[in-house]
C-alpha positions, 0 to 999 in steps of 0.5 A: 235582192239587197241592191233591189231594195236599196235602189227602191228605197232611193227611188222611193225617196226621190219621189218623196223629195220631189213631192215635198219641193212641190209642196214648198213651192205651193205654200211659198206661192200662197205665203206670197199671195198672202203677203200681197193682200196684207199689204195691200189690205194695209194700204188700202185701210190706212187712215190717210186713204180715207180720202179714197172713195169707198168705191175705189177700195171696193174696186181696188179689193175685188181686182186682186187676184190669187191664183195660187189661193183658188187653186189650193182652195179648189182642191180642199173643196174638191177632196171634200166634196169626193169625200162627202159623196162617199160617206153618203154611198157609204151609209146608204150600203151600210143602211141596206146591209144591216136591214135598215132599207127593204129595197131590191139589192138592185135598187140599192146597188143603182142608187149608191152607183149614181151617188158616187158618180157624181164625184165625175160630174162635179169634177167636170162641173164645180158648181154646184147645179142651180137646180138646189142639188147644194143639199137645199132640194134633199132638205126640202124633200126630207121636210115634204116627206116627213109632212106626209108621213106624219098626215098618214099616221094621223089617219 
């Protein structure tokens, strides 16, 4: 049993080795990039290339690439991104299991599905729909919403 939890522990600690070299090759790779658009940033703003038309400087900042950078930042956004849509399906079950919404469980139970299938739609479509679904639709919902309850109650 010993020998059992031993070698569990060195396999458990391989993998956190592995992780951690993974993690270190990534910050390396972003600390390159980084130190890329420093210098280059650098030159580019450096007062003997005043000469430089400006459209070139534009030309010469949207050439670089970061590909280390947009993945890391494809991955923030992607981690909070899930994490907001589960927060929104959270309150909604909470909303509905402490009496605050007078729907059909099975109403509540759709919605709260399709909330929390939009992590697997954005998954496969990171940006954001031209439709407004970045949050502008619901916030004009809300406004529209708000107008016609304030109209009825003036009734």
């Amino acid at each position: 049993m010993i020998n059992d939890l031993m070698e569990a522990a060195e396999q458990v600690n391989k993998l956190a080795q592995e992780a951690a070299e993974k993690l270190v090759q990534e910050c390396n790779a972003l600390a390159a990039e980084n130190a890329g658009l420093k210098s280059a940033l650098n030159d580019i703003l450096q007062p003997d290339a005043a000469v430089l038309e400006r459209n070139h400087r534009v030309r010469a900042l949207d050439a670089m690439e970061t590909p280390a950078t947009d993945v890391f930042l494809a991955e923030v956004q992607a981690s909070a991104r899930n994490e907001g849509i589960n927060y929104a399906a959270s309150r909604l079950a909470a909303a509905f299991n402490h009496g605050f919404l007078d729907k059909p469980v099975s109403e509540v139970l759709d919605v709260t599905r399709m909330i929390l299938s939009a992590k697997e739609d954005l998954a496969n479509d990171p940006l954001p729909a031209a439709d407004g679904l970045s949050g502008e639709y619901a916030e004009k919902a809300i406004e529209e919403w708000a107008t016609q309850l304030r109209k009825g109650a003036a009734l």
